[in-house]
Backbone as a printed PyTorch tensor [residue, N CA C, xyz], in Angstrom:
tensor([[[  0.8380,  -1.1620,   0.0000],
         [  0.0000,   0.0000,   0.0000],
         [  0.8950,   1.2410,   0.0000]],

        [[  0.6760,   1.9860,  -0.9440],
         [  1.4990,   3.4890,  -0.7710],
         [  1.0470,   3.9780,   0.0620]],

        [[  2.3910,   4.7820,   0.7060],
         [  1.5920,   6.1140,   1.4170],
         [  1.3970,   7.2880,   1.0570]],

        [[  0.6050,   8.0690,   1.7770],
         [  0.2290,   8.9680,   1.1310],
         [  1.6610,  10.6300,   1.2610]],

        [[  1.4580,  11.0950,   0.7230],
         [  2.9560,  12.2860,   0.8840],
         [  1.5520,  13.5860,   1.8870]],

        [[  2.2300,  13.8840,   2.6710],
         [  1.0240,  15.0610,   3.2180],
         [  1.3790,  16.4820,   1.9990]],

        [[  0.4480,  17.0960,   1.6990],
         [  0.6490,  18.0520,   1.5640],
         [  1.7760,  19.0260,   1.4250]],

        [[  3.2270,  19.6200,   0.8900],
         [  3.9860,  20.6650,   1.1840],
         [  3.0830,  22.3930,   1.6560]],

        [[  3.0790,  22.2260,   3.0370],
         [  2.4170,  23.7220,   3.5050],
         [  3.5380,  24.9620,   3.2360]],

        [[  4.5360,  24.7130,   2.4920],
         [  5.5280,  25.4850,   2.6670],
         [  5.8770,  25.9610,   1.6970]],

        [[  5.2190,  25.3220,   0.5380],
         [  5.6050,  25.3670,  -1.3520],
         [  4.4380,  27.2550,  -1.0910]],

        [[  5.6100,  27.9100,  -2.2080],
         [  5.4430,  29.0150,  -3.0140],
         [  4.3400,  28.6820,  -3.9430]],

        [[  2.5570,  29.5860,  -3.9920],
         [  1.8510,  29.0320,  -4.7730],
         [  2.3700,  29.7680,  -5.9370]],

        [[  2.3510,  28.8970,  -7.6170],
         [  3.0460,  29.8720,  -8.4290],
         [  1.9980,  30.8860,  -9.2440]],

        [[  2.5150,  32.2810,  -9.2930],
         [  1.9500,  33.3010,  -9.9690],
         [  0.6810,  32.9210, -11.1440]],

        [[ -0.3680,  33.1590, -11.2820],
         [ -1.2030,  33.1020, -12.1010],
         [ -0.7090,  34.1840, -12.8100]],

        [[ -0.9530,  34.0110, -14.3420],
         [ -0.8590,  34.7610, -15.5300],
         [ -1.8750,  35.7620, -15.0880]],

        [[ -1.2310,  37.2830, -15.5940],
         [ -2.6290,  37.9300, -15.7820],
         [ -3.4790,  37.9310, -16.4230]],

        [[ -2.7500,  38.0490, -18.0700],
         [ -3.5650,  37.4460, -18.9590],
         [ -4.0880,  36.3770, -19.4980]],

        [[ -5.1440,  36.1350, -20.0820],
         [ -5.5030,  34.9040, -21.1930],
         [ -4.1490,  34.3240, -21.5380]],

        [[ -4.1690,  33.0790, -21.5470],
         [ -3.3750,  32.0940, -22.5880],
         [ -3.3460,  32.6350, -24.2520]],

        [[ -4.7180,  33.3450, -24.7410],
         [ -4.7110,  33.7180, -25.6810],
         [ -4.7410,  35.6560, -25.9030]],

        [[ -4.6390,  35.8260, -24.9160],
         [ -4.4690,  37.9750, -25.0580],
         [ -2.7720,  37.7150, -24.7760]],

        [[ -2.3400,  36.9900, -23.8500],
         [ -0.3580,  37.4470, -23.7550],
         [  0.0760,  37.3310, -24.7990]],

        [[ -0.4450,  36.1230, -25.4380],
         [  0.1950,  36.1770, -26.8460],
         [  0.0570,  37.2160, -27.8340]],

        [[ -1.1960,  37.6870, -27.9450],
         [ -1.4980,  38.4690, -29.1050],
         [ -0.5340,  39.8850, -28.5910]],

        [[ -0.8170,  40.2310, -27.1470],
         [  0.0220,  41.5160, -26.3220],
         [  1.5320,  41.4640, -26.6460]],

        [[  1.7560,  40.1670, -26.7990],
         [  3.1790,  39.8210, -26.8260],
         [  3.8560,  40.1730, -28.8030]],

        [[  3.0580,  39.9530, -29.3030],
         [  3.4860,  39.9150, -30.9170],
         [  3.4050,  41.5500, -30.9480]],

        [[  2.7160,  41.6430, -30.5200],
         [  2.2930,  43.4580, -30.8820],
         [  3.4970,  44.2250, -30.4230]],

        [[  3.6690,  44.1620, -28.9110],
         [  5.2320,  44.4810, -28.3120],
         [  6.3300,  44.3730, -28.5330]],

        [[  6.3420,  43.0760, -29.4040],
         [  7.5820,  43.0500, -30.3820],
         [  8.0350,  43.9050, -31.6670]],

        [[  6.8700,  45.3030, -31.7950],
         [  7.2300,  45.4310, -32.7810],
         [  8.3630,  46.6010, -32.0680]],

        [[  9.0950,  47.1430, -32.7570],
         [ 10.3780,  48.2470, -32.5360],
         [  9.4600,  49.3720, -32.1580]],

        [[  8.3640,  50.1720, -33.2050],
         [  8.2260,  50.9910, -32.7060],
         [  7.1260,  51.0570, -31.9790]],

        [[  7.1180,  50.1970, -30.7760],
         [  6.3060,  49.4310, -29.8360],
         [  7.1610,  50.2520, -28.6310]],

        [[  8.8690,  49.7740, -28.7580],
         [  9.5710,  50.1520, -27.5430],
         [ 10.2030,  51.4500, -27.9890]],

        [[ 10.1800,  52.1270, -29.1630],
         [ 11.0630,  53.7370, -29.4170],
         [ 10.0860,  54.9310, -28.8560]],

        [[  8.6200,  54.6580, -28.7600],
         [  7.8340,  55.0410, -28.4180],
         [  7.1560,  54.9860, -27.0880]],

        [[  7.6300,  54.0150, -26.3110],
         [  7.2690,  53.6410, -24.8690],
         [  6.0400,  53.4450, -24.8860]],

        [[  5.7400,  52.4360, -25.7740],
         [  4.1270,  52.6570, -25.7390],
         [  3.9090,  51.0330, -25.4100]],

        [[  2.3310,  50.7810, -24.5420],
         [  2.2880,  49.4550, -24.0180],
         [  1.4730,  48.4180, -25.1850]],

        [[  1.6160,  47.4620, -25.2740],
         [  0.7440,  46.6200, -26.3750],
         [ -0.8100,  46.6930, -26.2550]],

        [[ -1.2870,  47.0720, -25.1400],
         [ -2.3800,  46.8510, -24.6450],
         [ -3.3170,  48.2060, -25.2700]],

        [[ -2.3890,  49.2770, -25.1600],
         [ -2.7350,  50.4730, -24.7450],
         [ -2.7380,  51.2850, -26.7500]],

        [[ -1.8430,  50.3820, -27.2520],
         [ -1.4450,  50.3420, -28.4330],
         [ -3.1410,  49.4970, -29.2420]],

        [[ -3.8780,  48.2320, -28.8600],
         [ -4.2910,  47.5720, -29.6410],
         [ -5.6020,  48.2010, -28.7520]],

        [[ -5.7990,  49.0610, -28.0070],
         [ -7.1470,  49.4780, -27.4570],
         [ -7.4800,  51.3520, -28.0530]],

        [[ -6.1150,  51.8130, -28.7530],
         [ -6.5260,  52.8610, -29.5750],
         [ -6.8010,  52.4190, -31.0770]],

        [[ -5.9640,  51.0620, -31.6290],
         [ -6.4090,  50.7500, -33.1430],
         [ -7.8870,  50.6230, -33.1110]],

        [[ -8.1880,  49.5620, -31.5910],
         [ -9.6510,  49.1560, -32.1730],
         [-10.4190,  50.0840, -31.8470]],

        [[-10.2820,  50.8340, -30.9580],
         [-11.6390,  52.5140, -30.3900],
         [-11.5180,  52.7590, -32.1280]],

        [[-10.4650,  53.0680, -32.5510],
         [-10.9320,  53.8570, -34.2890],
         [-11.2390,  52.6390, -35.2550]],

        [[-11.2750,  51.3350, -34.8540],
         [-11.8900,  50.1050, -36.2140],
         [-13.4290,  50.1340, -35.4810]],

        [[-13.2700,  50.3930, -34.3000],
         [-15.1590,  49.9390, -33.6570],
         [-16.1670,  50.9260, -34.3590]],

        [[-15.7270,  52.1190, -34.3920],
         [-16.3670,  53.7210, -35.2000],
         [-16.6910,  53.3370, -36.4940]],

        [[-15.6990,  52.4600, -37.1070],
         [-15.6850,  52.4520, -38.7510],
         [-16.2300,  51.1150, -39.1530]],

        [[-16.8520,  50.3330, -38.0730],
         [-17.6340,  48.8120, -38.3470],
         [-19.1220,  49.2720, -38.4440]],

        [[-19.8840,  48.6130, -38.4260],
         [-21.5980,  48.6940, -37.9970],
         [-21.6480,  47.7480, -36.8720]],

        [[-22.7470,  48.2540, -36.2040],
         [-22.9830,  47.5700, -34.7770],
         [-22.8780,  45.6990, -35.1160]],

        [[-23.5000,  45.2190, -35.8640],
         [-23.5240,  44.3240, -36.1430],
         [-21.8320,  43.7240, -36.1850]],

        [[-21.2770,  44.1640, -37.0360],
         [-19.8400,  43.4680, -37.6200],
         [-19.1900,  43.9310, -36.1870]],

        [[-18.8520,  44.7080, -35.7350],
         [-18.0090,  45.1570, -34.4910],
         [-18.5070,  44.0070, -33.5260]],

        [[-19.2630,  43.7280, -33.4610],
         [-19.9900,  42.7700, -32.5150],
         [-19.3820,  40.9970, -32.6710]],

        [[-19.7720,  40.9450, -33.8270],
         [-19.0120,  39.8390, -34.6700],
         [-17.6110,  39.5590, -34.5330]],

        [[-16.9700,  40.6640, -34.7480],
         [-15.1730,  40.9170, -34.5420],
         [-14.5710,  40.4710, -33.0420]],

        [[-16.0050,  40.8690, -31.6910],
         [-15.4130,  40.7040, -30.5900],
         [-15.6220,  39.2950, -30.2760]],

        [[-16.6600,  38.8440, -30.7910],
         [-16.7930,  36.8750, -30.5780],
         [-15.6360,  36.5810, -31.6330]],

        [[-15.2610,  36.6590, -32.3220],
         [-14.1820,  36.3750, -33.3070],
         [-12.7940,  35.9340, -32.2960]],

        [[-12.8610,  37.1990, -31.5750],
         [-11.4950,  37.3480, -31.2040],
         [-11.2200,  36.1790, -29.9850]],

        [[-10.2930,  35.5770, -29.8300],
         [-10.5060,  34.9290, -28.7410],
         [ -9.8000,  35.2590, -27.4980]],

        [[-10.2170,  34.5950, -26.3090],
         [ -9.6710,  34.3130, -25.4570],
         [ -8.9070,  35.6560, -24.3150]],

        [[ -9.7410,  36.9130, -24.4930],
         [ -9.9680,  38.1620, -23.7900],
         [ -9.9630,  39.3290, -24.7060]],

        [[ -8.9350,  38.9780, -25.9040],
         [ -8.8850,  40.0170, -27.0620],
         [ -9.7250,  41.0460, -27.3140]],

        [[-11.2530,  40.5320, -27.3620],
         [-12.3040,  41.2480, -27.9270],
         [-12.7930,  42.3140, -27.1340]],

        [[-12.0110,  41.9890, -25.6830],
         [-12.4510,  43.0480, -24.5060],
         [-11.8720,  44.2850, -24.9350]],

        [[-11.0930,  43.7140, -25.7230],
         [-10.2030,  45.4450, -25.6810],
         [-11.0980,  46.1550, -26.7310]],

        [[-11.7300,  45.4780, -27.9200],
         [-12.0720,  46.5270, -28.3060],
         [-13.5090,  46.5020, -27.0880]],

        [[-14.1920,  45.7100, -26.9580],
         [-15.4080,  46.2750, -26.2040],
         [-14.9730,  47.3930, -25.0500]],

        [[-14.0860,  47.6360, -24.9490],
         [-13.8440,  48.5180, -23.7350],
         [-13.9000,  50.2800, -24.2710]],

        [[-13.2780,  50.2350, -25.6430],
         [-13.0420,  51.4600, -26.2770],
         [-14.2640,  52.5760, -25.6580]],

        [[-13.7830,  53.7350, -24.9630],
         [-15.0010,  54.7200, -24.5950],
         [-14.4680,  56.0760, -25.4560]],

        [[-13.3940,  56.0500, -25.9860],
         [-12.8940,  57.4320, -26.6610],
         [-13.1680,  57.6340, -27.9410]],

        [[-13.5650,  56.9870, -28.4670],
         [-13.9910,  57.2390, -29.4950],
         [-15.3570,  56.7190, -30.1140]],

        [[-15.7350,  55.8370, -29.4740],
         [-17.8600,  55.6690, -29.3230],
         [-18.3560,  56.2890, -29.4580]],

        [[-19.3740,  56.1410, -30.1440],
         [-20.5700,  56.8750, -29.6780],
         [-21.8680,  57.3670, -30.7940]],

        [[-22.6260,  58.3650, -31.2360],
         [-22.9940,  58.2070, -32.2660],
         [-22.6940,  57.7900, -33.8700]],

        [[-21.5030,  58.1530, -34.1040],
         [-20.7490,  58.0280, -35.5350],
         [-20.0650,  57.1790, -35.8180]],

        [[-20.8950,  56.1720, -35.8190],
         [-21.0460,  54.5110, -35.9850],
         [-20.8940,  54.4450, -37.4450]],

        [[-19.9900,  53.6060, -37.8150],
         [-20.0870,  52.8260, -39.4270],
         [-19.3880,  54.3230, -40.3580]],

        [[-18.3300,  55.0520, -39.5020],
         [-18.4160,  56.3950, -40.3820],
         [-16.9060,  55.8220, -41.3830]],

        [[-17.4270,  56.1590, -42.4960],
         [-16.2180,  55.6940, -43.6820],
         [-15.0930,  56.6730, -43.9550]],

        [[-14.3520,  56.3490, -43.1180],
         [-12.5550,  57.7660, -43.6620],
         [-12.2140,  56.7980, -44.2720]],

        [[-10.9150,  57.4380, -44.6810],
         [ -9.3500,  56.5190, -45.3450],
         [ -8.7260,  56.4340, -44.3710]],

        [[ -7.7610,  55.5730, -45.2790],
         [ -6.4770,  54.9380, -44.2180],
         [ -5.6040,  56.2330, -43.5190]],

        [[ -5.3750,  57.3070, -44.1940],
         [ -4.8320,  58.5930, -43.4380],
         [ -5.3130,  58.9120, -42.4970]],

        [[ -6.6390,  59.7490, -42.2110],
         [ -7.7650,  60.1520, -41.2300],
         [ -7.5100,  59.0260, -40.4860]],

        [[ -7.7580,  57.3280, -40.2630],
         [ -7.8170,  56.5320, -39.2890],
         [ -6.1760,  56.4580, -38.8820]],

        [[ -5.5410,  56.4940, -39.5540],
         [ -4.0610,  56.4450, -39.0830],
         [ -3.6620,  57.5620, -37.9440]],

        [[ -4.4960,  59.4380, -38.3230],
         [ -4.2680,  59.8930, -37.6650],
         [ -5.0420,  60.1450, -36.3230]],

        [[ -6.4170,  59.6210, -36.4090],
         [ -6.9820,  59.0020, -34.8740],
         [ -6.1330,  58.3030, -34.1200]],

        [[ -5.8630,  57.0780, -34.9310],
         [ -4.9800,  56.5220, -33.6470],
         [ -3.4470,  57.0610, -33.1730]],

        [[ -2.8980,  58.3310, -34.1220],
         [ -2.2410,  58.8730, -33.6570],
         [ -2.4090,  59.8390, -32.4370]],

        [[ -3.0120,  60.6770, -32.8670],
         [ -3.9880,  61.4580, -31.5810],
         [ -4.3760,  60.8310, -30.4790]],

        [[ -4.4270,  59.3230, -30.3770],
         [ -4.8040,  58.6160, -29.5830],
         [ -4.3700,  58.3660, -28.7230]],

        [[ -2.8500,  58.2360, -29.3510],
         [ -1.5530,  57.6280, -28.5300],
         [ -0.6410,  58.6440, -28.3510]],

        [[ -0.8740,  60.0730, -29.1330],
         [  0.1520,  60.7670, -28.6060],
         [  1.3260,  60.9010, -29.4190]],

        [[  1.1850,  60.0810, -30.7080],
         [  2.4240,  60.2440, -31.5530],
         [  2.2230,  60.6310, -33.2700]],

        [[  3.2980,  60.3970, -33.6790],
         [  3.3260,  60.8590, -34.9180],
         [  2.7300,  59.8290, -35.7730]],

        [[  2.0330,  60.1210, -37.3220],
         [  1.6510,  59.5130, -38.3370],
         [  1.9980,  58.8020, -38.2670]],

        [[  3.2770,  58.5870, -38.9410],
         [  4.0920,  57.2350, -39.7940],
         [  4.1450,  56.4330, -38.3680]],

        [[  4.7190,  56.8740, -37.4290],
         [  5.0050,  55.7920, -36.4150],
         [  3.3520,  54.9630, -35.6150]],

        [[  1.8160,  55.6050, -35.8370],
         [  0.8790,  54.9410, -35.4830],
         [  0.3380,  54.6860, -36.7070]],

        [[  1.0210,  54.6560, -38.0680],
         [  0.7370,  53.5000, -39.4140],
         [  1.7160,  52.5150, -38.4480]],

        [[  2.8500,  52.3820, -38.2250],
         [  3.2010,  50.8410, -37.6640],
         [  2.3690,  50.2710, -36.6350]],

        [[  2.0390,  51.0980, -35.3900],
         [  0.9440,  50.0520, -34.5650],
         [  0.4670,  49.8470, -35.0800]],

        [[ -0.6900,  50.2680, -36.1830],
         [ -1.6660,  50.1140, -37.0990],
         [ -1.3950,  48.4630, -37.6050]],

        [[ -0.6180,  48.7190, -38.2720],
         [ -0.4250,  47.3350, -39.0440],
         [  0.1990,  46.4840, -37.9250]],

        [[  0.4980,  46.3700, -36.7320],
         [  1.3340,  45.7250, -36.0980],
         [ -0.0770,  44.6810, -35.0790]],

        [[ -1.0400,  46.0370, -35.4110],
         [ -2.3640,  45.4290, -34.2650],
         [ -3.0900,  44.4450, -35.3430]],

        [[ -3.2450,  45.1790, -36.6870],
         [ -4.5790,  44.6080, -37.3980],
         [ -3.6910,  42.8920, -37.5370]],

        [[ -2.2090,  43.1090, -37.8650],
         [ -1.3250,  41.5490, -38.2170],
         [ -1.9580,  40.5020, -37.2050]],

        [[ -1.9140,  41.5000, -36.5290],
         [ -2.2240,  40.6080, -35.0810],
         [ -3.4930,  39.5980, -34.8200]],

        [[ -4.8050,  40.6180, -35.2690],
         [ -5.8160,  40.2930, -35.6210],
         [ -6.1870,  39.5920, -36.2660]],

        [[ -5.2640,  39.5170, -37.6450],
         [ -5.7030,  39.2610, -38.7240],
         [ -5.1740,  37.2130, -38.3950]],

        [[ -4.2240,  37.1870, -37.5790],
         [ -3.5740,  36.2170, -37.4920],
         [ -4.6670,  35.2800, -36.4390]],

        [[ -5.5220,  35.8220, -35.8410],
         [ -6.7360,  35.4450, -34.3640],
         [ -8.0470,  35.0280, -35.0650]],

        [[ -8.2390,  35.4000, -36.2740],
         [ -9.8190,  35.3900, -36.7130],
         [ -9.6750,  34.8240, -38.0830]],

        [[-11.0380,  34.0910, -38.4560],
         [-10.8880,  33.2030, -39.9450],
         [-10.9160,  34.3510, -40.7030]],

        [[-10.9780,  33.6540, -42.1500],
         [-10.2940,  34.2890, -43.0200],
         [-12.1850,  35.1900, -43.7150]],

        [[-13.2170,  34.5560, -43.0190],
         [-14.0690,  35.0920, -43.3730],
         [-14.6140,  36.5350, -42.7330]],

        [[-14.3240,  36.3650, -41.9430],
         [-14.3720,  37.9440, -40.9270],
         [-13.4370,  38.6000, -41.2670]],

        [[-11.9690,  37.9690, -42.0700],
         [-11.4170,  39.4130, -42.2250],
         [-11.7650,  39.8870, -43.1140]],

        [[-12.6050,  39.1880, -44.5930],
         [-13.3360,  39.6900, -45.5210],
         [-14.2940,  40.2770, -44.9380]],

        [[-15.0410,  40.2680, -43.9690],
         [-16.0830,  40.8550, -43.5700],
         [-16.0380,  42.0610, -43.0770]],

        [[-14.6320,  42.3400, -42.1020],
         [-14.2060,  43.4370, -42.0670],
         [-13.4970,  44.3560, -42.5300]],

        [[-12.9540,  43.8990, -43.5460],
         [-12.0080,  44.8990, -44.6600],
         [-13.5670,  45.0550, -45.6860]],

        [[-14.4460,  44.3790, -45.9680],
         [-15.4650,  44.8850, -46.9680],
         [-16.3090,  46.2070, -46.3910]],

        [[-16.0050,  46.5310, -44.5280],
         [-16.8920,  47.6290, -44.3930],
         [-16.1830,  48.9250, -44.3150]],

        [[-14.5410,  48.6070, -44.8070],
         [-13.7180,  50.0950, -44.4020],
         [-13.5660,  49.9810, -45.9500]],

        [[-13.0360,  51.7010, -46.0510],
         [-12.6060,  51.9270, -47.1850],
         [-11.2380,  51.2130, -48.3550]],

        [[-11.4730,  51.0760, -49.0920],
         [-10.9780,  50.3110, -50.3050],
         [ -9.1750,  50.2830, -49.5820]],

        [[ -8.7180,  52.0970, -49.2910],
         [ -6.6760,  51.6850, -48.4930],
         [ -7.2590,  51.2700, -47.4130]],

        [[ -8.0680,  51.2860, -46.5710],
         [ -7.4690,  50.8570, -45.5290],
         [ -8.2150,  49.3190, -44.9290]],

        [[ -9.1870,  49.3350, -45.8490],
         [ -9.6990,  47.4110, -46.1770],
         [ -8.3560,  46.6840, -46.4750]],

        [[ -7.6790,  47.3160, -47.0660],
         [ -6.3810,  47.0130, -48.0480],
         [ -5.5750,  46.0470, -46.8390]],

        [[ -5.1710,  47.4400, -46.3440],
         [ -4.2870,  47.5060, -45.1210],
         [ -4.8630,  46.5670, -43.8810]],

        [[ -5.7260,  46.2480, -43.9060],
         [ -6.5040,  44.9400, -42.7600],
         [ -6.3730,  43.8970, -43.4710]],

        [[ -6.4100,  44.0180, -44.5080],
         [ -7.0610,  42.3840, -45.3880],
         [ -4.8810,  41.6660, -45.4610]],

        [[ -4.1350,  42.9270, -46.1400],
         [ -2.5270,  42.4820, -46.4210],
         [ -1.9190,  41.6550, -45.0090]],

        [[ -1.3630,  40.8510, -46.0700],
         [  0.0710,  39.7600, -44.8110],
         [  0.8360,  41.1740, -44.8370]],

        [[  1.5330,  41.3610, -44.0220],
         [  2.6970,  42.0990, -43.5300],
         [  3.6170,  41.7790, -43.4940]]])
């Protein structure tokens, strides 16, 4: 008959993740990009200004769609967006105008929030089938459908 081992009352319980199994990762690809760290900017904070300006430019419907899409906490970030909500739902800019929301967003220059830009949607684009990303590049404008739908 084995015996039994009591319990270790003395073992270190180990750290729970903060995040999802599936948000560290996505937080984690995004952070890797360079001008992720030239900018001091956080992944989180980075993929919760792309989506406040993709939630504006979806219809209630598809934005909705995008956040069950996403898995595994992802979709919170955009459901969380409060800065840029609100009536002017489904409103159609270009890839410039949305490039420079999420600049304004974050506090930095053009060209450098076109790289979060593409660094978040890669991200995205890499989390969700290939039918939602048609679904969501068919409701933005023709550059910047472009720019959601392209491998990077």
């Amino acid at each position: 008959m084995a015996s039994q081992v009591p319990p270790d009352t003395h073992a270190v319980p180990v750290k729970e993740r903060d995040e999802s199994l599936e948000l560290q990762p996505f937080l984690d690809e995004i952070q890797g990009d360079a001008v992720m760290h030239t900018q001091g900017l956080e992944a989180r904070e980075a993929a919760s200004a792309v989506f406040c300006s993709l939630a504006r430019r979806l219809s209630d419907g598809e934005d909705v769609k995008l956040y069950r899409a996403l898995p595994g906490g992802i979709g919170a970030i955009l459901g969380a967006c409060s800065v840029h909500r609100g009536p002017s739902r489904a409103k159609r800019i270009g890839r410039d105008e949305f490039i420079t929301d999420v600049a304004d967003h974050l506090n930095i220059k053009p060209d450098q929030a076109f790289r979060v830009v593409t660094a978040v949607f890669t991200a995205v684009r890499d989390r969700i089938p290939e039918d939602e990303v048609a679904a969501v590049a068919s409701q933005l404008p023709a550059d910047l459908g472009d720019l959601f739908r392209r491998p990077v």
